[in-house]
Structure formats: structure tokens, C-alpha cells
Backbone as JSON, one array per atom type, in Angstrom:
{
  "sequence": "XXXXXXXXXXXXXXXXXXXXXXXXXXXXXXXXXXXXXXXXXXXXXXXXXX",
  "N": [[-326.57, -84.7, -23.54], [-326.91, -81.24, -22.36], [-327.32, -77.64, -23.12], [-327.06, -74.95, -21.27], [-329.55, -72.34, -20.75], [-328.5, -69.69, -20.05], [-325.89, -69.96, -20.23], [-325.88, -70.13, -23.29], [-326.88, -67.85, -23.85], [-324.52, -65.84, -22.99], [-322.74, -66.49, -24.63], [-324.0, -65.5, -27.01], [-323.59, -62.89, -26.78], [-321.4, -62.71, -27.02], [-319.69, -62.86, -24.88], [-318.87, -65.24, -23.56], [-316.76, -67.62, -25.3], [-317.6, -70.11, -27.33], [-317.23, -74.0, -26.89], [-315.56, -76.33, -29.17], [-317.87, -79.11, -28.46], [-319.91, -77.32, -27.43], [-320.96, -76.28, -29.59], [-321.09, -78.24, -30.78], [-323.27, -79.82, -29.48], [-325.65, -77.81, -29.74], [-325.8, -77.74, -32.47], [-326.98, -79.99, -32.81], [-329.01, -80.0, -31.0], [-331.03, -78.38, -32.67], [-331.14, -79.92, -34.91], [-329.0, -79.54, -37.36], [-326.12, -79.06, -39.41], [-322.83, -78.6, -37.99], [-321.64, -76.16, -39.1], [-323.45, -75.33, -40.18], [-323.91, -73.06, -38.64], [-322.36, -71.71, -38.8], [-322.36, -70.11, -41.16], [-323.39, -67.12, -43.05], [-325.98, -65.09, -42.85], [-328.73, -64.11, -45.16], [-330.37, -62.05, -43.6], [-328.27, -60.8, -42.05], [-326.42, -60.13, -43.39], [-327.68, -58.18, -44.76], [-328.18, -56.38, -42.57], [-325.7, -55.96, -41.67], [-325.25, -54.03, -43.76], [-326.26, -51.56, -43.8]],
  "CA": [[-326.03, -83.53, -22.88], [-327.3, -79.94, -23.14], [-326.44, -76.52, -23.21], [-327.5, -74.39, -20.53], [-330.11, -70.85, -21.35], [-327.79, -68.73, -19.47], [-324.3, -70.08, -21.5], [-326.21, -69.96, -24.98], [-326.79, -66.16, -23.59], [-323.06, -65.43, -23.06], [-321.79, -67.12, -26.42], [-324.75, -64.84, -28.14], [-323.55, -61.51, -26.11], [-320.24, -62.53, -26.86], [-318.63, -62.57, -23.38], [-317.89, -66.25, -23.3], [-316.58, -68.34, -26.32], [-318.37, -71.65, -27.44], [-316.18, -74.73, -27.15], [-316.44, -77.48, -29.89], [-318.72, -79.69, -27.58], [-321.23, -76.49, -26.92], [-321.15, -75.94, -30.97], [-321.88, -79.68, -32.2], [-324.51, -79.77, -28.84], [-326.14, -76.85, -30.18], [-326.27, -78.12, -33.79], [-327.49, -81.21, -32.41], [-330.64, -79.82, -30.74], [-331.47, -77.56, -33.41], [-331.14, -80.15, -35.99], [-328.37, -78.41, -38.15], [-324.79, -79.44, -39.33], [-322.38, -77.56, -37.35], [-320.6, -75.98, -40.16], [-324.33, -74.04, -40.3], [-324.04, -72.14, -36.88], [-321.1, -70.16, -39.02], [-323.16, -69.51, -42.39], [-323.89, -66.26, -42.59], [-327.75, -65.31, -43.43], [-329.69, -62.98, -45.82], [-330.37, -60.89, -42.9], [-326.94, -60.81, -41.33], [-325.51, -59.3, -44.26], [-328.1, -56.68, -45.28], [-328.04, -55.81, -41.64], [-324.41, -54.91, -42.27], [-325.1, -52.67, -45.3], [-327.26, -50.53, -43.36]],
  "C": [[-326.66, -82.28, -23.49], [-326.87, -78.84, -22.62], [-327.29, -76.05, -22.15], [-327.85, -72.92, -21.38], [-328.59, -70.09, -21.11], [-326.51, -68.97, -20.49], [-324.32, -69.98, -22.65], [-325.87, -67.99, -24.88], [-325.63, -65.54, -24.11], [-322.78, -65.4, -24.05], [-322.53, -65.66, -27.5], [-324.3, -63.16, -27.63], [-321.68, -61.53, -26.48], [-318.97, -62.48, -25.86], [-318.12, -63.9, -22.9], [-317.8, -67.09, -24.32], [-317.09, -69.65, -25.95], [-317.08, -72.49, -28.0], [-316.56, -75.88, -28.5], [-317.47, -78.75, -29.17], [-319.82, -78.67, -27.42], [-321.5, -76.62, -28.72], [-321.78, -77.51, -31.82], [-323.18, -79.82, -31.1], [-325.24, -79.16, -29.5], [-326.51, -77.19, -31.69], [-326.86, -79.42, -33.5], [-328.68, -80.93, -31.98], [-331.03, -78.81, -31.74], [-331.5, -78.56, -34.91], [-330.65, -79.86, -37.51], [-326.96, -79.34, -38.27], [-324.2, -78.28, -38.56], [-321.84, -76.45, -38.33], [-322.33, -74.39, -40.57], [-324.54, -72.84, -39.33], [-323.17, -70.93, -37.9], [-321.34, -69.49, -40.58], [-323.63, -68.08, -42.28], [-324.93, -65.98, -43.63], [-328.02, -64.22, -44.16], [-329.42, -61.69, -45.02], [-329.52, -60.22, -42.14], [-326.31, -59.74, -42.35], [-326.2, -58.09, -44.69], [-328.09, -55.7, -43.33], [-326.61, -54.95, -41.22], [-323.93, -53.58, -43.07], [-325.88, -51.48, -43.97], [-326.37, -49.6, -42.34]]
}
């Protein structure tokens, strides 16, 4: 099963929440535990400071 462009879109714009099924898909084609989708990154956080 896979995620559709357009619904990754949404989730990333924020306008439609990812269910657990889009979130382990999604770590599934990216090769990732899910638990990493919610890590937050280097650039996430200095992008905050700023």
C-alpha cells in the first residue's frame, strides 16, 4: 500500500492529519522507524532560534 503525492502534501501543509497506517506507510517507504518521522532535526531547531 502507498501514500498518495497529494495526501503526503496535506499532512506536510498541515490541513489534513496523518493516521497511524499513513505514518508506519510512510516510514516504510522511506526506510525509517516510525518513531523517526517525530525526531526533531538539527535544522528544525536552529530554524526555530532564528
Amino acid at each position: 500500500m502507498g501514500v498518495d503525492r497529494a495526501h503526503v502534501g496535506l499532512i506536510e501543509r498541515g490541513e489534513q492529519n496523518a493516521t497511524l497506517l499513513t505514518i508506519w506507510s510512510l516510514s516504510e517507504a522511506l526506510g525509517i522507524r516510525p518513531q523517526a518521522l517525530f525526531e526533531e532535526s538539527e535544522h528544525s531547531e536552529n530554524a526555530r532560534e532564528s
